[in-house]
N, CA, C and O atoms as CSV, one atom per row, in Angstrom:
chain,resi,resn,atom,element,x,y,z
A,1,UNK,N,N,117.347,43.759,93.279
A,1,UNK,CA,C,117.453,42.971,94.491
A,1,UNK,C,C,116.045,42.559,94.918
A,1,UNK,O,O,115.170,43.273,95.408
A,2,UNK,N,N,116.008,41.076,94.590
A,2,UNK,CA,C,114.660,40.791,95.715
A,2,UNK,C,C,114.490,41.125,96.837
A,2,UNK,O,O,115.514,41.587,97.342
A,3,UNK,N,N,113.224,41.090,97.786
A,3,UNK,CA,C,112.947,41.142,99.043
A,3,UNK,C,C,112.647,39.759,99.331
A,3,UNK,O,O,112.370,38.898,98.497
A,4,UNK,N,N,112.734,39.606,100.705
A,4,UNK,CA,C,111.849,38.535,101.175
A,4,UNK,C,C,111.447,38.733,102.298
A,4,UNK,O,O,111.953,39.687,102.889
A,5,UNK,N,N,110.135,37.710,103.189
A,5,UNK,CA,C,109.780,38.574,104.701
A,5,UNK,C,C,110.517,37.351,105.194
A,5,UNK,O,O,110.632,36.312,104.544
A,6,UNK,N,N,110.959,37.546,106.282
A,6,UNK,CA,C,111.319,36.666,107.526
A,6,UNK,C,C,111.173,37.127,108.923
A,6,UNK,O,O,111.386,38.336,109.020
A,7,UNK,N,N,110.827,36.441,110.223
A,7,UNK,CA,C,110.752,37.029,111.125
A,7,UNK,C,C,111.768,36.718,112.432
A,7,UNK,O,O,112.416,35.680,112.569
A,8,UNK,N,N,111.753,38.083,113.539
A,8,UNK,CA,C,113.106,37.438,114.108
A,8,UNK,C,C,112.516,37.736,115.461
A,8,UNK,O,O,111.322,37.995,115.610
A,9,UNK,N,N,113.568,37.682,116.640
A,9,UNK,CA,C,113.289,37.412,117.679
A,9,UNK,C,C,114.091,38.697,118.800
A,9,UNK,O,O,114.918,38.527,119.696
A,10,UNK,N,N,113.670,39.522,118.470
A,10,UNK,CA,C,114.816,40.460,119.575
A,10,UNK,C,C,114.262,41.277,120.619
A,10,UNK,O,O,113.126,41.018,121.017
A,11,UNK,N,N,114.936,42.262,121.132
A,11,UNK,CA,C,114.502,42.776,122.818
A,11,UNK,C,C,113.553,43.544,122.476
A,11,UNK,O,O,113.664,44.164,121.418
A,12,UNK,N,N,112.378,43.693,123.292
A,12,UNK,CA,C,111.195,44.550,123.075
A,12,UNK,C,C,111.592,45.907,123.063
A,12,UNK,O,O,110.967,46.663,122.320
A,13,UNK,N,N,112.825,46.502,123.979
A,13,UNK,CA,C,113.077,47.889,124.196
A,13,UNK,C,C,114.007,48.165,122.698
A,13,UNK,O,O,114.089,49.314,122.264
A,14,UNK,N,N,114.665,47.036,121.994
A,14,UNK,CA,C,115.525,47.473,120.791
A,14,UNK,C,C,114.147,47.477,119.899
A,14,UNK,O,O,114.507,48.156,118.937
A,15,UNK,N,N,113.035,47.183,119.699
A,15,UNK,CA,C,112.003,47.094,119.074
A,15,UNK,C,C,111.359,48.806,118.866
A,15,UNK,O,O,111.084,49.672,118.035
A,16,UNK,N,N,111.385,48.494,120.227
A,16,UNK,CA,C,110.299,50.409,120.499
A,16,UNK,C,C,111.198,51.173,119.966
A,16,UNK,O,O,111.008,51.760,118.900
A,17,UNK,N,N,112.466,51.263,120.766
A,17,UNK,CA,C,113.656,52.246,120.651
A,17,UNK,C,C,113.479,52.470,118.722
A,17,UNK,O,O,113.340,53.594,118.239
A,18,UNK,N,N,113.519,51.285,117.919
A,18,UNK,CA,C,113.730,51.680,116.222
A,18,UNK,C,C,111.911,52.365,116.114
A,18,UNK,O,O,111.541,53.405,115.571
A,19,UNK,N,N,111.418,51.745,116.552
A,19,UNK,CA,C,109.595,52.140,115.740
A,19,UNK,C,C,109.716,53.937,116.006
A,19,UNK,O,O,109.409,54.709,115.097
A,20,UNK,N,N,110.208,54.445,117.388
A,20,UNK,CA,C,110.458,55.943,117.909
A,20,UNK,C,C,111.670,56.657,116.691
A,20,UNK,O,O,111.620,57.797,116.229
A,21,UNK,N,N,112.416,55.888,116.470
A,21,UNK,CA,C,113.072,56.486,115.570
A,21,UNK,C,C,112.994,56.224,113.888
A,21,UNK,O,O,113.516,56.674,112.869
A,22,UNK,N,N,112.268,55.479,114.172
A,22,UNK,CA,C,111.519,55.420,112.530
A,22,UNK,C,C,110.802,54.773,112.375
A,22,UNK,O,O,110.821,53.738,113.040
A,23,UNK,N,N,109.691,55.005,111.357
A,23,UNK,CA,C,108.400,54.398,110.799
A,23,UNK,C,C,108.802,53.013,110.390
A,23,UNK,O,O,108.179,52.022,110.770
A,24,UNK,N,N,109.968,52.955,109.525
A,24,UNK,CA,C,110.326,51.676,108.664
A,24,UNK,C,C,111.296,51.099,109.505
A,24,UNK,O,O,112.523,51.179,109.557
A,25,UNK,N,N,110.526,50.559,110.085
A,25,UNK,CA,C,111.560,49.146,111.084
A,25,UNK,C,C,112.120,48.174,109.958
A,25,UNK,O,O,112.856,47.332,110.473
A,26,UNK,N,N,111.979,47.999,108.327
A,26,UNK,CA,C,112.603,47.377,107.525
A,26,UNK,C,C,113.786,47.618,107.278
A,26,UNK,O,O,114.752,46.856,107.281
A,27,UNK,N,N,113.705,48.919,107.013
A,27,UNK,CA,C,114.816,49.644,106.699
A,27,UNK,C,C,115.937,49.900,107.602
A,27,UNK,O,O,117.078,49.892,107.139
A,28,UNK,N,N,115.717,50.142,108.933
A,28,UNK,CA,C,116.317,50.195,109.923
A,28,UNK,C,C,117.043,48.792,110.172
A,28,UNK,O,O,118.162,48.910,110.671
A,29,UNK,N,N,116.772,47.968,110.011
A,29,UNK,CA,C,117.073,46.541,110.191
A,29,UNK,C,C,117.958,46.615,109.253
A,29,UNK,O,O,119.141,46.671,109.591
A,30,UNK,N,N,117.525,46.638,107.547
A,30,UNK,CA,C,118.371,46.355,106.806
A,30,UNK,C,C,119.647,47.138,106.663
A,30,UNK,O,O,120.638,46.612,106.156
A,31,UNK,N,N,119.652,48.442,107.117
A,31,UNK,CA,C,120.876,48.986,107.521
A,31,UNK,C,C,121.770,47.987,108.161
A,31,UNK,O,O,122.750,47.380,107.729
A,32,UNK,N,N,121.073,47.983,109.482
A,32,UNK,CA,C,122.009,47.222,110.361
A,32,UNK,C,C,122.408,45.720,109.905
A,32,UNK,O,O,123.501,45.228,110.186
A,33,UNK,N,N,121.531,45.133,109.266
A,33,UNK,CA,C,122.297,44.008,108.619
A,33,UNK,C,C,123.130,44.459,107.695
A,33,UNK,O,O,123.980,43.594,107.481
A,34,UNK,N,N,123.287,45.398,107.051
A,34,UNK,CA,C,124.277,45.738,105.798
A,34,UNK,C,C,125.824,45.870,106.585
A,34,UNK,O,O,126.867,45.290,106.281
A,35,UNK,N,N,125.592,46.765,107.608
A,35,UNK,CA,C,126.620,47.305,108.120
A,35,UNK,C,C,127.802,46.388,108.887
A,35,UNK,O,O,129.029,46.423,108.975
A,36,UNK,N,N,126.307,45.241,109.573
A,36,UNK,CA,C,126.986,44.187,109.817
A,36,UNK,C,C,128.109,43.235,108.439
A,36,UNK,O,O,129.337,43.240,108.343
A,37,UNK,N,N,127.551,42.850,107.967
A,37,UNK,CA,C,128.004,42.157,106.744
A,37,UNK,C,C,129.323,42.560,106.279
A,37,UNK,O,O,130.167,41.832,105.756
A,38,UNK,N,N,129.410,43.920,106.554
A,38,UNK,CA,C,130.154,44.969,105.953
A,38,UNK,C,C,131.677,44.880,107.099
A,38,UNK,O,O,132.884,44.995,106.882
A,39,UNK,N,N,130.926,44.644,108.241
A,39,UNK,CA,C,132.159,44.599,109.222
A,39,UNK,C,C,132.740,43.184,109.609
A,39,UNK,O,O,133.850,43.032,110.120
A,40,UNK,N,N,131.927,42.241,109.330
A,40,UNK,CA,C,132.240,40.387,108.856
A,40,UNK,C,C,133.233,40.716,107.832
A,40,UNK,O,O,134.339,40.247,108.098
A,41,UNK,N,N,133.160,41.512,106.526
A,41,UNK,CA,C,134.048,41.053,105.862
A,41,UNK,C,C,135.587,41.563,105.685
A,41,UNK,O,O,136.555,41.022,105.151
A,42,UNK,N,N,135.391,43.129,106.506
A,42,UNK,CA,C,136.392,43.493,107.101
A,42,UNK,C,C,137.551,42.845,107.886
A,42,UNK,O,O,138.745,42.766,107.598
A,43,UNK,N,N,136.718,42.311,109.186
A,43,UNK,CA,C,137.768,41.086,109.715
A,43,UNK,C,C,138.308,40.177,109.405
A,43,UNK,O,O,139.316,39.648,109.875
A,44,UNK,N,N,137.244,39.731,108.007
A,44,UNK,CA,C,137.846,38.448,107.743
A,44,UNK,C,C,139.106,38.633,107.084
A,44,UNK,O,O,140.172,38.076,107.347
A,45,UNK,N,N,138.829,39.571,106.101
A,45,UNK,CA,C,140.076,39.790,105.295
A,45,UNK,C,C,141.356,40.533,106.469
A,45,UNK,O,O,142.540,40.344,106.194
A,46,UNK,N,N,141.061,41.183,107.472
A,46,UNK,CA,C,142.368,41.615,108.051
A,46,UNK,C,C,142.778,40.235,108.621
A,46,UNK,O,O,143.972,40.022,108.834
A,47,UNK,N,N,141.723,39.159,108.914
A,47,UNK,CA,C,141.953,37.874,109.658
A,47,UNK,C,C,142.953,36.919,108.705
A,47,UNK,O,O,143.540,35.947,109.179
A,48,UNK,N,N,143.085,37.377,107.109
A,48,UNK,CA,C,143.703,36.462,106.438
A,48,UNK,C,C,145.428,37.174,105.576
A,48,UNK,O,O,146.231,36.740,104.751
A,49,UNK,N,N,145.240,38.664,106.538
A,49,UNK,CA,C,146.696,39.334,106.449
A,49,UNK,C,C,147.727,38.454,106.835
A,49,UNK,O,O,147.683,37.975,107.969
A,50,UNK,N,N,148.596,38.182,106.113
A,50,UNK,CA,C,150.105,37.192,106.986
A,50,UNK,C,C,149.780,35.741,106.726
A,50,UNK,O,O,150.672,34.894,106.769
A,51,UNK,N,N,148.497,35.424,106.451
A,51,UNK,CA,C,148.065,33.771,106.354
A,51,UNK,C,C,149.470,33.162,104.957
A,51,UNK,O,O,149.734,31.990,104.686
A,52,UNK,N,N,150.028,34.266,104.414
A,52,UNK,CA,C,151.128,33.681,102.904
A,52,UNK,C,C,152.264,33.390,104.197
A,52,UNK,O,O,152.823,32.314,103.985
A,53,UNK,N,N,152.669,33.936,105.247
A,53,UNK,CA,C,153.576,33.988,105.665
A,53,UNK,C,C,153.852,32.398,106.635
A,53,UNK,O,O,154.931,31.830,106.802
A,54,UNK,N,N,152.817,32.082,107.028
A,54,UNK,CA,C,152.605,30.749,107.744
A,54,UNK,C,C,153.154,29.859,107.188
A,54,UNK,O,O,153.816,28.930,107.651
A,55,UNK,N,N,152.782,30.229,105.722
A,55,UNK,CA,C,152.949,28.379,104.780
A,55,UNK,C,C,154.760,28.594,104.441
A,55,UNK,O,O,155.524,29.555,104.349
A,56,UNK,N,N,154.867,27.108,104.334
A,56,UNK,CA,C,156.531,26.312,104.255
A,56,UNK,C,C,156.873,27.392,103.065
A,56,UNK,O,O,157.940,27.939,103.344
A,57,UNK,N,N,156.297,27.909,101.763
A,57,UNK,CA,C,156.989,28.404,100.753
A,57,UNK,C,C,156.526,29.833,100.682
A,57,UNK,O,O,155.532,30.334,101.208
A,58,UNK,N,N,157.463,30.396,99.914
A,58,UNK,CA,C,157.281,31.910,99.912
A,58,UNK,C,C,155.970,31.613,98.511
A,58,UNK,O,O,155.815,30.671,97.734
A,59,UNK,N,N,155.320,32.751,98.683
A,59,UNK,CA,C,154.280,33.016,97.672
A,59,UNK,C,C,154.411,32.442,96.282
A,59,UNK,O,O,153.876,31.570,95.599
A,60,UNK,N,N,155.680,33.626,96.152
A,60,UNK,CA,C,156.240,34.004,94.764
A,60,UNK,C,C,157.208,32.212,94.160
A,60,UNK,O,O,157.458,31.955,92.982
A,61,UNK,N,N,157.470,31.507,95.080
A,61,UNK,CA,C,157.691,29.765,94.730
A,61,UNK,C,C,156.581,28.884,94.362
A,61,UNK,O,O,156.601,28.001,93.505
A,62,UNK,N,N,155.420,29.305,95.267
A,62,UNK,CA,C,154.440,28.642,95.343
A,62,UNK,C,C,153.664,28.916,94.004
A,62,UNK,O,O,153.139,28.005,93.364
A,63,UNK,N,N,153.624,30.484,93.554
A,63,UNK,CA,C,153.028,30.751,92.319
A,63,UNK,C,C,153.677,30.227,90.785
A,63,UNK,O,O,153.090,29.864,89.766
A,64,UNK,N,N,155.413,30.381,91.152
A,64,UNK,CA,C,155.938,29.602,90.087
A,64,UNK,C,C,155.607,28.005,89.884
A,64,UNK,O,O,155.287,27.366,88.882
A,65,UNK,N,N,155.774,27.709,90.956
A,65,UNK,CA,C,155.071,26.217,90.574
A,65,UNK,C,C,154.023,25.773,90.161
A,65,UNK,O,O,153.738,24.618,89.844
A,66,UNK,N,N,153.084,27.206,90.150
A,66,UNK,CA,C,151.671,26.288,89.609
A,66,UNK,C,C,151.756,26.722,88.482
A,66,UNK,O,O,150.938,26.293,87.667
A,67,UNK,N,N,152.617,27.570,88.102
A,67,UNK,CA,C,152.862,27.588,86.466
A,67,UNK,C,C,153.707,26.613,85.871
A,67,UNK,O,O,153.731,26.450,84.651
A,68,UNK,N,N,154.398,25.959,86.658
A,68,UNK,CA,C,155.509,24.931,86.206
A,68,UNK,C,C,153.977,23.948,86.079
A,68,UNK,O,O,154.056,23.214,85.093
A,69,UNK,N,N,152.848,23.807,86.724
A,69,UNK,CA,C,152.365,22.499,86.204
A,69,UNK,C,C,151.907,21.918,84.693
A,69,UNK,O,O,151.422,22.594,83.785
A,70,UNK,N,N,152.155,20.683,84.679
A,70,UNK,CA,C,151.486,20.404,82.893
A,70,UNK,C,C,149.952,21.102,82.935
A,70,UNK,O,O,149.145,21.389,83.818
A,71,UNK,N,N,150.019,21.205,81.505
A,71,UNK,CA,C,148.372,21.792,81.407
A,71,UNK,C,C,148.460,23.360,81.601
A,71,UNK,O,O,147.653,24.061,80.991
A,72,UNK,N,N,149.226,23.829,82.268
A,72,UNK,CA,C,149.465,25.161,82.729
A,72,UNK,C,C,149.768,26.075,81.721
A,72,UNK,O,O,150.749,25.730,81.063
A,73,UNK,N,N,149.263,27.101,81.388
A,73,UNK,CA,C,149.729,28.158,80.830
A,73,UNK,C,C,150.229,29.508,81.054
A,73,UNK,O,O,150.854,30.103,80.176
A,74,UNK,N,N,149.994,29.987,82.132
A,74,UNK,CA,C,149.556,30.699,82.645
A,74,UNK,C,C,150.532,32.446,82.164
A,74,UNK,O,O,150.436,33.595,82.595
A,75,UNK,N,N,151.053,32.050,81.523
A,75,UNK,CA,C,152.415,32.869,81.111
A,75,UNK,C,C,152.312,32.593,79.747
A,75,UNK,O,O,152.955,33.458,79.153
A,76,UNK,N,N,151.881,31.912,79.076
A,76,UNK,CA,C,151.616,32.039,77.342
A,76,UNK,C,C,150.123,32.534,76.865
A,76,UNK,O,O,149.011,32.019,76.986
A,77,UNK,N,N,150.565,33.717,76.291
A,77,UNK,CA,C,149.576,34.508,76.415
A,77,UNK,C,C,149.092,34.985,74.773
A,77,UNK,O,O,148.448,35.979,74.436
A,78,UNK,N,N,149.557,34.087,74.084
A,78,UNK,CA,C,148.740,33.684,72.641
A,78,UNK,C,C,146.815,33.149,72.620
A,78,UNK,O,O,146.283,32.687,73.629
A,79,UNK,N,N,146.514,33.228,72.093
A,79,UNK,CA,C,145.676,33.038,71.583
A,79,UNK,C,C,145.253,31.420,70.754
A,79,UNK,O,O,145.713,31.282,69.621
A,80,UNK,N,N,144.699,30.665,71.134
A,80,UNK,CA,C,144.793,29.702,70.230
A,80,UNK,C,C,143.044,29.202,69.847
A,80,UNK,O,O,142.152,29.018,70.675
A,81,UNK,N,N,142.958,29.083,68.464
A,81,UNK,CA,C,141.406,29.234,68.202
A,81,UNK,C,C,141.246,27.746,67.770
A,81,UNK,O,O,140.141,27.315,67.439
């Protein structure tokens, strides 16, 4: 994983408060961006629970049909060299 520097803009007391609790204000940061990231993708995916249920066709129609398309294989499962 590369690094890179960038700089940001936040409250002087969330500043002190990390330097008192640790030397590496990098690290401390990058936690908290991880954790963040981590809880973005949480929601999103509980945000896209039920999204099959919205649409006009059930899943399992919608998936047969894209195997019904020309060009489609998706169910022949040979090999062709």
């Amino acid at each position: 994983m590369g690094l890179i520097k960038t700089s940001i803009t936040i409250p002087e007391e969330v500043y002190k408060g990390v330097k008192k609790a640790s030397k590496n204000f990098s690290a401390v940061a990058t936690e908290a961006l991880k954790d963040y990231l981590k809880k973005e993708k949480v929601q999103k995916a509980i945000a896209s629970f039920g999204s099959w249920e919205r649409r006009p066709k059930k899943s399992v129609d919608f998936v047969n049909e894209m195997r019904r398309e020309e060009g489609r294989n998706y169910a022949d499962r040979t090999h062709r060299h």
